[in-house]
N, C-alpha and C positions, 0 to 999 in steps of 0.2 A: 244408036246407043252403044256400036259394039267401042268407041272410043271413051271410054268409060270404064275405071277399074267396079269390079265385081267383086273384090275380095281386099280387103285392110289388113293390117294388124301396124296399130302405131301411137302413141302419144298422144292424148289431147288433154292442154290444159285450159281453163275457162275464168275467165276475170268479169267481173262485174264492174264495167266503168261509167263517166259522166260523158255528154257530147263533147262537154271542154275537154276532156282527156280524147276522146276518137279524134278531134280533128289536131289537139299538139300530137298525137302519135302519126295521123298521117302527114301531117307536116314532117316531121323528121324521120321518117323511112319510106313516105310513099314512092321516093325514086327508087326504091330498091323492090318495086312489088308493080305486078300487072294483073289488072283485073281476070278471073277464071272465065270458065267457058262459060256460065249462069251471071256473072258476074253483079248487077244490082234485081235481086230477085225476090218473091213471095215464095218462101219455100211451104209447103203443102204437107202435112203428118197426116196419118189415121193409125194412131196406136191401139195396139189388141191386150186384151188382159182377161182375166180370169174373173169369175163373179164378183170374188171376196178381195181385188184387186193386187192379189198375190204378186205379183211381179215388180208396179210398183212401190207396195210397201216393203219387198227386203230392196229396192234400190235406195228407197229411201233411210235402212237401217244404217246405212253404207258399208256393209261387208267389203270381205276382198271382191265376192266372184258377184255379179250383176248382168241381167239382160232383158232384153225386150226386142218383141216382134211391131213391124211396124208396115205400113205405107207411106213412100216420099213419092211426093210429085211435085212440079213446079209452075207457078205462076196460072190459077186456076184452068184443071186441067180438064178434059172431056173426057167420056168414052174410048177413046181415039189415040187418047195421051199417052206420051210416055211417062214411065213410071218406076220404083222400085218395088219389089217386097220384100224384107231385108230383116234377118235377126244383127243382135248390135250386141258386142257382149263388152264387158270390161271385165279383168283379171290385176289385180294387182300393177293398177296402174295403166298397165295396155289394152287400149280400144280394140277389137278384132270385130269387121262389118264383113256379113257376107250376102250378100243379094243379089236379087235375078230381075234383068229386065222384062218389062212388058207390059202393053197397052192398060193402062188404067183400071178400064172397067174390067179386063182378064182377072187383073191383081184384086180388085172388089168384089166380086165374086168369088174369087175363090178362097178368099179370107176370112170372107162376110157369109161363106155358106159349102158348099163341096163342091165347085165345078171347078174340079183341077185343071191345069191348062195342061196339053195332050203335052209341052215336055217332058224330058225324063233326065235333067239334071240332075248334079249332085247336090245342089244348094235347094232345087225342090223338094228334093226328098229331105233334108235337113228339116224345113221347114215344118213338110209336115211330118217329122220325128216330135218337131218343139211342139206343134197341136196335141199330139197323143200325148205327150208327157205330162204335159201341163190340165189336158181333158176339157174342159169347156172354157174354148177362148174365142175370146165376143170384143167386136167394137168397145173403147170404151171412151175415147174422148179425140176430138179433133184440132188439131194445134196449126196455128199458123205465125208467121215470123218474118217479118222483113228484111233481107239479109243482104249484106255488102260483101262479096268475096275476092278474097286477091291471093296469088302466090309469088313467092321470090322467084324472078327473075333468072337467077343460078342455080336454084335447085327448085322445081314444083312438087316433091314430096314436103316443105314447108308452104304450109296457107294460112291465111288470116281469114277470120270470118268474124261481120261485127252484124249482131241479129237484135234487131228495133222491134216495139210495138208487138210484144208476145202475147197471143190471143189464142181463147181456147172455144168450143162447143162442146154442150156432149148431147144432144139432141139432133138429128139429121146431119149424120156427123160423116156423110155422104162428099166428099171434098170438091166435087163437080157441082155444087150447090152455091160455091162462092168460098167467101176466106171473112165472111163474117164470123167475130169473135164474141164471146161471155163479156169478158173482158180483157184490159191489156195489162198483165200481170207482171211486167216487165216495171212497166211504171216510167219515169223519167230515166230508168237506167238501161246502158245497152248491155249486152251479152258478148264480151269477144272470147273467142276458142281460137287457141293456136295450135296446130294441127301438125305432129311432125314425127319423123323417123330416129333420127339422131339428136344430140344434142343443139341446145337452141345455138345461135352464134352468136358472136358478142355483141356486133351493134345493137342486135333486137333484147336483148337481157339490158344491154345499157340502157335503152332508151323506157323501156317499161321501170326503170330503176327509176331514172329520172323525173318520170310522171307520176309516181308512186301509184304505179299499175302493180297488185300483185293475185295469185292468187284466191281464188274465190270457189264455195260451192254453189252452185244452180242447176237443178235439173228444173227445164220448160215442162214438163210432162209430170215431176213431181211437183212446180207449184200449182198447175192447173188441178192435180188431185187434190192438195192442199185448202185450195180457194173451195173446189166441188165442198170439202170437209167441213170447212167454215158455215160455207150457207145454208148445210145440209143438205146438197144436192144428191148425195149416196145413200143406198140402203142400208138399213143395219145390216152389222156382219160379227157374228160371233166368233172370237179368233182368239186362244194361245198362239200369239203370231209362232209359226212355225220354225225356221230356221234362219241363222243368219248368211247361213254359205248354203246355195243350192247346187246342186250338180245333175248338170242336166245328160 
């Protein structure tokens, strides 16, 4: 894992398109992009939140400042697996990810209850800065995603990610269980995130111009709370929602 950034702060914009738009977009730029290191993958979530599901409802108020703590693992993973455990913030626009490798069930464990793992990083202690703050934070739903990654060629701080078939649990929401979903919330639409430091370049602004790719909100994690909403999956929660800006 050590070839693996640990730390972000950068851009990401997220469009909501058709397969007919994914394949005329890879049609006209796929020569300029190479598959990543995960490259066609099941990417693996176990998002944490609070009883009264604080965290994603001010995500979803869409303030400036937003975040969440999470587990990423990929392509149904064991015990054994590598993994992340990873706060993810946005500011005003800028994504900033900080997370720490390590064996799956380490990371399930010690998320899902107190067996710290004997590091003494600084993004562990972070972590559990964000537990104390926040006070009781609990599994609350498990998301999965099928996902196509690629980056440009000339620069691999720009990536494309197109994520299919968004499925969620929140029952045995254990990820070594499988990547069985509620349902696919995605629906016939895909998720692309473009992913970048700088400014985008011109042929990929042209080419999304040309598809009439533009723009879109979608958080995976706020529609699977959404969906939970709908069917009554949630406990009541008594709430003057709190704030729209948290500072952690």
């Amino acid at each position: 894992m050590e070839n693996f950034k640990m730390t972000f702060a950068r851009y990401e914009k997220k469009y909501v398109i058709t397969r007919a738009q994914k394949a005329k977009l890879l049609a006209l730029i796929g020569s300029r992009l190479t598959p990543d290191a995960y490259g066609e993958s099941t990417v693996c979530n176990l998002y944490f939140d609070t009883p009264d599901y604080r965290l994603i409802r001010a995500s979803l108020e869409r303030g400036v400042f937003k975040e969440k703590l999470r587990i990423r693992a990929y392509n149904f993973p064991t015990r054994e697996s590598n993994a992340f455990a990873e706060i993810k913030r946005k500011c005003e626009g800028v994504v900033y990810k900080r997370r720490v490798a390590l064996p799956y069930g380490t990371a399930f464990d010690y998320l899902c209850g107190d067996e710290r793992p004997p590091a003494n990083s600084q993004i562990l202690r972070e972590i559990d800065y964000f537990r104390s703050f926040y006070g009781e934070i609990r599994p609350a739903v498990a998301l999965f995603y099928d996902r196509m990654a690629y980056y440009w060629k000339e620069n691999e701080d720009l990536r494309l990610t197109f994520d299919d078939n968004v499925r969620y649990r929140c029952e045995n929401v254990d990820l070594s269980c499988g990547d069985r979903g509620t349902v696919n919330i995605s629906g016939e639409r895909i998720i692309l995130e473009i992913k970048l430091i700088d400014a985008f370049p011109l042929w990929l602004s042209e080419a999304l111009d040309s598809l009439g790719i533009y723009p879109a909100s979608f958080s995976k994690y706020g529609a699977a709370f959404q969906d939970m909403q709908q069917k009554q999956m949630l406990p009541p929660v008594q709430l003057p929602y709190l704030h729209r800006i948290m500072t952690a």
